[in-house]
C-alpha positions as CSV (number, residue, x, y, z in Angstrom):
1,X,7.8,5.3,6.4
2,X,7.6,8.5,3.7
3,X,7.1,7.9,-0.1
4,X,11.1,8.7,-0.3
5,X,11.8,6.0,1.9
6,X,9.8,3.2,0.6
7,X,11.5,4.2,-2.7
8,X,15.2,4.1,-1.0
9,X,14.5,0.7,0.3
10,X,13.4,-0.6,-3.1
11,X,16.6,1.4,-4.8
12,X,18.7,-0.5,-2.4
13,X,17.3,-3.6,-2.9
14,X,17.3,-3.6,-6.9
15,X,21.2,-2.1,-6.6
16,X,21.9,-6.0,-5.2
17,X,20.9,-7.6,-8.1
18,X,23.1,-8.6,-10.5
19,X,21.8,-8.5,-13.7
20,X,18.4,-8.0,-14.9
21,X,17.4,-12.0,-14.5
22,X,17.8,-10.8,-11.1
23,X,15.9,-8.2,-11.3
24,X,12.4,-9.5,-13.3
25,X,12.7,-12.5,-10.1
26,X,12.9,-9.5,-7.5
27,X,10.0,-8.2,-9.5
28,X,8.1,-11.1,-9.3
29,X,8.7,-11.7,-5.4
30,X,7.5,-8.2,-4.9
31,X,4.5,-9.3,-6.7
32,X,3.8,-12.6,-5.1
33,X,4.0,-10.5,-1.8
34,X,1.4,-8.8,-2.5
35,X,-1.6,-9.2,0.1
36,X,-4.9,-10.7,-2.1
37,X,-7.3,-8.1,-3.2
38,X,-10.4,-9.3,-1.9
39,X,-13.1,-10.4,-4.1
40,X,-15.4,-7.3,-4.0
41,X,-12.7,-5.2,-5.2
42,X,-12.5,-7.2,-8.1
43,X,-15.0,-5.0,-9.5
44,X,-15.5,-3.3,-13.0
45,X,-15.1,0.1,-11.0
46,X,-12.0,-0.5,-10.6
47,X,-10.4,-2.3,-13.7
48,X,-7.2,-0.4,-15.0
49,X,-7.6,0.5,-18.5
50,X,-5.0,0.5,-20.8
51,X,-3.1,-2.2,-19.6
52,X,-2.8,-5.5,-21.5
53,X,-3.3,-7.6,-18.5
54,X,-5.9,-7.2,-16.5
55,X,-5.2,-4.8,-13.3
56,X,-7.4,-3.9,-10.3
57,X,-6.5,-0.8,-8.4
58,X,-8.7,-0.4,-5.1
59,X,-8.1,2.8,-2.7
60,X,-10.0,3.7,0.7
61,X,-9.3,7.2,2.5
62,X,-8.3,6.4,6.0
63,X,-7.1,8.9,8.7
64,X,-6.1,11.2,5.9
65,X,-4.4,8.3,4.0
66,X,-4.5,6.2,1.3
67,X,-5.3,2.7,1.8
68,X,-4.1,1.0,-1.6
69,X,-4.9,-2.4,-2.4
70,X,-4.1,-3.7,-6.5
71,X,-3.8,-7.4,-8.4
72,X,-3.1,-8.4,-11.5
73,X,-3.4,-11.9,-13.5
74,X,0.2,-11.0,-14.8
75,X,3.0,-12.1,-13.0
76,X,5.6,-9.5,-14.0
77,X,2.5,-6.3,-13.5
78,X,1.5,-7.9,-10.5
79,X,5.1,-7.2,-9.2
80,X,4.5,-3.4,-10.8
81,X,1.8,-2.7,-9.3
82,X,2.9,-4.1,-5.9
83,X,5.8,-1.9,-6.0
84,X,3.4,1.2,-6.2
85,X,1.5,-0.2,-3.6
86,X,4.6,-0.4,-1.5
87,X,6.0,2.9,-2.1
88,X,2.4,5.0,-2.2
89,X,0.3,3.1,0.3
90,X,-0.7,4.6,3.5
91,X,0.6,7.8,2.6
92,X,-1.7,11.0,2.2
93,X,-2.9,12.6,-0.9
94,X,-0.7,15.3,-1.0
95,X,2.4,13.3,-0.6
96,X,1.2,11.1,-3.5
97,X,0.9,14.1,-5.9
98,X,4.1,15.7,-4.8
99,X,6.4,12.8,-4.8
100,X,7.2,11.8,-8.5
101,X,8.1,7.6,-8.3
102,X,12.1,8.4,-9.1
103,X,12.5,5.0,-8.0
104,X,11.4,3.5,-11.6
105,X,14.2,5.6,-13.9
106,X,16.8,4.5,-10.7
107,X,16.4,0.9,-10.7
108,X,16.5,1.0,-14.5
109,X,12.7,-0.9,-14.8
110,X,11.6,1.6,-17.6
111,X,14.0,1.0,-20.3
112,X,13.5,-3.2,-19.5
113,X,9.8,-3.3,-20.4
114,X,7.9,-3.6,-23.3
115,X,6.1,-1.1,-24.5
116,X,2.7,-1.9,-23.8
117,X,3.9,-2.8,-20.4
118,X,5.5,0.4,-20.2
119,X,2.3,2.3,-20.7
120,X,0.3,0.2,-18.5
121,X,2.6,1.1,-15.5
122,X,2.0,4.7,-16.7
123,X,-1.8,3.7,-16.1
124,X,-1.0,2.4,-12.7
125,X,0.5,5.5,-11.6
126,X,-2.0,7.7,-12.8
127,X,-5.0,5.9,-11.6
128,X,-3.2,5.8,-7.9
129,X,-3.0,10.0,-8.4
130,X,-6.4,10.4,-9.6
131,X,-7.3,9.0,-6.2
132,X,-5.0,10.6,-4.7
133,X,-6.4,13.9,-6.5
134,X,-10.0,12.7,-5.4
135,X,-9.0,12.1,-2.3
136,X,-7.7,15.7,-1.4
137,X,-10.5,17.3,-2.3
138,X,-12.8,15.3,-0.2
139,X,-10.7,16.1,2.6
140,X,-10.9,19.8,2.1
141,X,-14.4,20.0,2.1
């Protein structure tokens, strides 16, 4: 599946929700989901900073992809994160950099966080496009 795919299918499956009770437990399903990062990815290297919670964001470049795997001891960014996962997994560099995550403004997540959660997401996007940034230039070498 593209980028603009993954984020359709999340669009439609937030639009069911009712209210926003509905939408923090869809949230929290996403991140209970979300496949255990192995233990030797729970490395310094690659602790998220600036999130309150703690956050590990792990990437491998496969086949011209990007392999993400994340976790986070906070229920509500573990289902952030996992929602980047889902939408930017498996998909390659360029498409990460060129496909903004319209997704987040659609299903109304931004305005419904605090702010320090707020930023932290901002953190977890822009550590998945640094890779993604790392990532392309490795491949055109």
């Amino acid at each position: 599946m593209t980028i603009q795919q993954n984020q359709d299918e999340i669009i439609e499956e937030f639009e069911s929700c009712l209210d926003w009770e509905d939408k923090y437990a869809l949230v929290i399903k996403y991140g209970r989901e979300l496949e255990p990062l192995p233990e030797q990815h729970r490395i310094e290297k690659n602790k998220l900073s600036g999130c309150q919670s703690q956050v590990w964001i792990n990437a491998e470049f496969v086949d011209g992809k990007v392999k993400l795997q994340a976790d986070s001891d906070a229920t509500i960014v573990k289902g952030l994160i996992s929602l980047l996962v889902k939408v930017y997994s498996n998909q390659t560099p360029e498409d990460i950099l060129s496909t903004p995550p319209h997704f987040i403004k659609k299903i109304g997540i931004d305005n419904h966080l605090s702010p320090t959660r707020k930023n932290g997401l901002g953190s977890m996007l822009k550590q998945i496009q640094m890779y993604a940034v790392a990532f392309k230039a490795m491949g055109t070498k």
